[in-house]
Each structure stands twice: as C-alpha cells, then as structure tokens.
C-alpha positions as YAML, in Angstrom:
chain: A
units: angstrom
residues:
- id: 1
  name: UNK
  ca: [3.89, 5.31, -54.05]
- id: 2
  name: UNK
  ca: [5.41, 2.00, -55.07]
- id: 3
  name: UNK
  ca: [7.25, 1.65, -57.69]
- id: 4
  name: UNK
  ca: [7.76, -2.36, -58.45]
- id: 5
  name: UNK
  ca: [11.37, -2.72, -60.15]
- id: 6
  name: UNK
  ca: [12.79, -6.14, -62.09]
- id: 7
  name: UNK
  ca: [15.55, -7.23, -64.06]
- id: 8
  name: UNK
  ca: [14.58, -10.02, -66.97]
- id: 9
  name: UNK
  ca: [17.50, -11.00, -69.60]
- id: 10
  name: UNK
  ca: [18.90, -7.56, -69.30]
- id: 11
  name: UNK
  ca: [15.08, -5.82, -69.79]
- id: 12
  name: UNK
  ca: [14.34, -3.62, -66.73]
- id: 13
  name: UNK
  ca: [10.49, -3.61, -66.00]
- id: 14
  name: UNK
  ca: [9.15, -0.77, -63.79]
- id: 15
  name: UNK
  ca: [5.78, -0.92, -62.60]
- id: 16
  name: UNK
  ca: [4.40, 1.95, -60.45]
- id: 17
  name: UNK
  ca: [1.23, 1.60, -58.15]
- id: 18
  name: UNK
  ca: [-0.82, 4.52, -57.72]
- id: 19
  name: UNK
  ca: [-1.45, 8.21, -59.12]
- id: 20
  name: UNK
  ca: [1.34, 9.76, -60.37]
- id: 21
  name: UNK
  ca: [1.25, 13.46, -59.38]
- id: 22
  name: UNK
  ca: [2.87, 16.36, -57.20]
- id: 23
  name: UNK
  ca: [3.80, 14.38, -54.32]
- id: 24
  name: UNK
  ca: [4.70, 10.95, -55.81]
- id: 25
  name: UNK
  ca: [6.46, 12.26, -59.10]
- id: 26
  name: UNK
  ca: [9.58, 13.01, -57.63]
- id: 27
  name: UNK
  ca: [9.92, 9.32, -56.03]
- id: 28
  name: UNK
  ca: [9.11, 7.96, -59.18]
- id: 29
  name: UNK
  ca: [11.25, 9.99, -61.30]
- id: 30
  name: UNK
  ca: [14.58, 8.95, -59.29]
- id: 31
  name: UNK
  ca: [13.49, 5.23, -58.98]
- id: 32
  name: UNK
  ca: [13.19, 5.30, -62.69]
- id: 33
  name: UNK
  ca: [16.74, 7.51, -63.03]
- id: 34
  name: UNK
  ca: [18.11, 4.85, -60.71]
- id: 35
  name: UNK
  ca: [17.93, 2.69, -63.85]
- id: 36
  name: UNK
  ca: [18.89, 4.60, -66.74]
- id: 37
  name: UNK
  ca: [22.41, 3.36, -67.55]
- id: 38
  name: UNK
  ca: [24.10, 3.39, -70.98]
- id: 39
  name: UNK
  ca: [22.37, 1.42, -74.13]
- id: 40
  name: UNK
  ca: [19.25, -0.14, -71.03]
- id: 41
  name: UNK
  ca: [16.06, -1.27, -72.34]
- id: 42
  name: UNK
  ca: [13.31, -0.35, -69.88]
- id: 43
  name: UNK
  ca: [9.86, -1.21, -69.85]
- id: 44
  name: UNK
  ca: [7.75, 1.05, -67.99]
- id: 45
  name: UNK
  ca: [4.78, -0.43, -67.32]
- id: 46
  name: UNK
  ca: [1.65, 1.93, -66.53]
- id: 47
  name: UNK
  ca: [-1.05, -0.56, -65.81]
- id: 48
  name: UNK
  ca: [-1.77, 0.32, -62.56]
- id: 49
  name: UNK
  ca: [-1.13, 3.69, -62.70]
- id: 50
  name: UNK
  ca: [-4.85, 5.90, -62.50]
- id: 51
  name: UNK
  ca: [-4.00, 9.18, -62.96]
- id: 52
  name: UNK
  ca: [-0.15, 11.34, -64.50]
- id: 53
  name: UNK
  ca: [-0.46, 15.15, -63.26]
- id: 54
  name: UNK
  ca: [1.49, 17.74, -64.96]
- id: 55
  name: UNK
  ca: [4.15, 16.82, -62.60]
- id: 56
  name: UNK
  ca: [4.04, 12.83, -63.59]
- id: 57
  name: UNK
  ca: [4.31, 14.21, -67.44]
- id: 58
  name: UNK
  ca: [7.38, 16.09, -66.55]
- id: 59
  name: UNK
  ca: [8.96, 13.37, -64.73]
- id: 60
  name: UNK
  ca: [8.56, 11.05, -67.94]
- id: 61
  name: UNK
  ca: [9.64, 13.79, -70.05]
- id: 62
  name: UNK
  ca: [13.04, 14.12, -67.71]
- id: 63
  name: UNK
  ca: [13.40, 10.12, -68.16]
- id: 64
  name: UNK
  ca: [13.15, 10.14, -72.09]
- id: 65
  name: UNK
  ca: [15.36, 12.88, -72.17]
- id: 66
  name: UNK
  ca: [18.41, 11.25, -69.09]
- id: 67
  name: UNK
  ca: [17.46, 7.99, -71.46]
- id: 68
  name: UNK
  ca: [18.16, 9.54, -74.30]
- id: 69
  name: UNK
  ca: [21.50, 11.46, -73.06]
- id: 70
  name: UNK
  ca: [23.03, 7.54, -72.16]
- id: 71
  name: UNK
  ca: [21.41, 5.75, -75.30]
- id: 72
  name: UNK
  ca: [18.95, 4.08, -73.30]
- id: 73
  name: UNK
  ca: [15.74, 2.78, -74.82]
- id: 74
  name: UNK
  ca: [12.26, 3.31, -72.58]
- id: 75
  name: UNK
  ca: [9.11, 1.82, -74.09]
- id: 76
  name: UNK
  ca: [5.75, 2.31, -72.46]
- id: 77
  name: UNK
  ca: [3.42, -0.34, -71.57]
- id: 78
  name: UNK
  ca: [-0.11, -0.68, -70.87]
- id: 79
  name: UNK
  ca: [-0.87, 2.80, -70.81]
- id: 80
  name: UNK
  ca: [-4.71, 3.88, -70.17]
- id: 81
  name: UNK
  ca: [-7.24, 5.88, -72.11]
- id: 82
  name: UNK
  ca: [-6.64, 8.94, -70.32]
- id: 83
  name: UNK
  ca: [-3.07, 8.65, -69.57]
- id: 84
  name: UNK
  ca: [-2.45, 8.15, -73.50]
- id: 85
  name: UNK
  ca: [-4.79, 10.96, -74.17]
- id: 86
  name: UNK
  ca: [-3.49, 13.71, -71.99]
- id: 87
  name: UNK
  ca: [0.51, 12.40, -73.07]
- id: 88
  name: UNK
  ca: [-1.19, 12.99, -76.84]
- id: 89
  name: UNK
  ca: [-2.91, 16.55, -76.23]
- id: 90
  name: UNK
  ca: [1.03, 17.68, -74.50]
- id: 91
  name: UNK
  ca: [2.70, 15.99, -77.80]
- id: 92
  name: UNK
  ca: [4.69, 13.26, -75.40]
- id: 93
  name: UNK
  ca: [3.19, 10.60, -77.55]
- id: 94
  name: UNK
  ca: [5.82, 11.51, -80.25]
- id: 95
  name: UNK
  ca: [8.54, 10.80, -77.79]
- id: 96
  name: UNK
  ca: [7.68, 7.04, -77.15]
- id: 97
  name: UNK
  ca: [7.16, 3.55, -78.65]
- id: 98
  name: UNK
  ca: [3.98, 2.38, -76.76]
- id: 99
  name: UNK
  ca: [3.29, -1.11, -76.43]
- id: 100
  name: UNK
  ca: [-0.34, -2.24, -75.67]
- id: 101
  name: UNK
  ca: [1.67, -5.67, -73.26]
- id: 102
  name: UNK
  ca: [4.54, -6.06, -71.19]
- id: 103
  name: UNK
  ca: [5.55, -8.74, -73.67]
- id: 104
  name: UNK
  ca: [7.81, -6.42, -75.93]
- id: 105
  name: UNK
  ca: [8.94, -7.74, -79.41]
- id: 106
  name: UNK
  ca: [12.29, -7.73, -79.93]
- id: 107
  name: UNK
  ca: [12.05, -5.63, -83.27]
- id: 108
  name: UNK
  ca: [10.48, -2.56, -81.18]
- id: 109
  name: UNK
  ca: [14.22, -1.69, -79.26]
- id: 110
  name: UNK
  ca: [15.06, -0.61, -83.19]
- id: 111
  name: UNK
  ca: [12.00, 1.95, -83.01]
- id: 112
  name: UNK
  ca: [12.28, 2.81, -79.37]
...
C-alpha cells in the first residue's frame, strides 16, 4: 500500500492508494498515527481508496479515537459510495465531518 503524506499551512493531507484491508490496514493505521500530534488538522483523503475491510474500519476507528485522545481534528475526504455506506451501516459516519473535496473550509475544524 501507499500511503501519500503532505504538510500544507499546518493541514496534513493523507492520501492512501489501494484497498484498505487485512494486510494493508496495519501500514496504514501507523502512517496515519505517525501524524496525530496535539490540536493537528488532518485530511484524510479516500479518493483512491476501492475497498475498507473490517480491518480498514477499525484502523479509522483507532485514528478518531488516538485523534481524539491529543485534540486532533481528522476530516474525511472524497469518500466513495460504498466506503460511506458500509462506515454508515457500522455507525462510523457519526464519528466524522466528511467533506465531498480536499479543499476544506476553514469553518469545518469547529465541527470536526
């Protein structure tokens, strides 16, 4: 798996590239970690992600909650169709701002 990481104006942007599942969920989860520091502002960016297993749900559920533990905001981006509905049908919606762009208003840090 690769997981694309950048720093803009103190917004960390986190891209990953591929199916998030069994084998690739643990990478992901401690690339992500990596970048959970006090009061951050991430933006992870699911766009070219196909497919979150059980697994990939628990590792976002572990980064909301380490995020959450530091006062660290994580907004989701770009998610797809199927991705949004299996994060609705486990209730992980409720746990995130979603964001339909990369391009993140300022206003949605209060929400997130």
């Amino acid at each position: 798996m690769q997981v694309d990481v950048r720093d803009d104006g103190g917004i960390v942007f986190i891209e990953p590239v591929g199916d998030i599942d069994g084998k690739t969920a643990p990478e992901f989860q401690e690339t992500v970690l990596g970048h959970v520091q006090p009061s951050a502002r991430i933006v992870l960016n699911l766009k070219r992600v196909g497919f979150l297993s059980s697994a990939g749900l628990r590792a976002v559920l572990l980064i909301y909650r380490e995020a959450k533990s530091k006062a660290a905001k994580v907004v989701l981006a770009e998610v797809n169709k199927d991705i949004r509905g299996s994060m609705s049908a486990t209730g992980f919606l409720a746990f995130f701002v979603l964001c339909d762009s990369v391009q993140v208003q300022e206003s949605i840090w209060e929400t997130a």
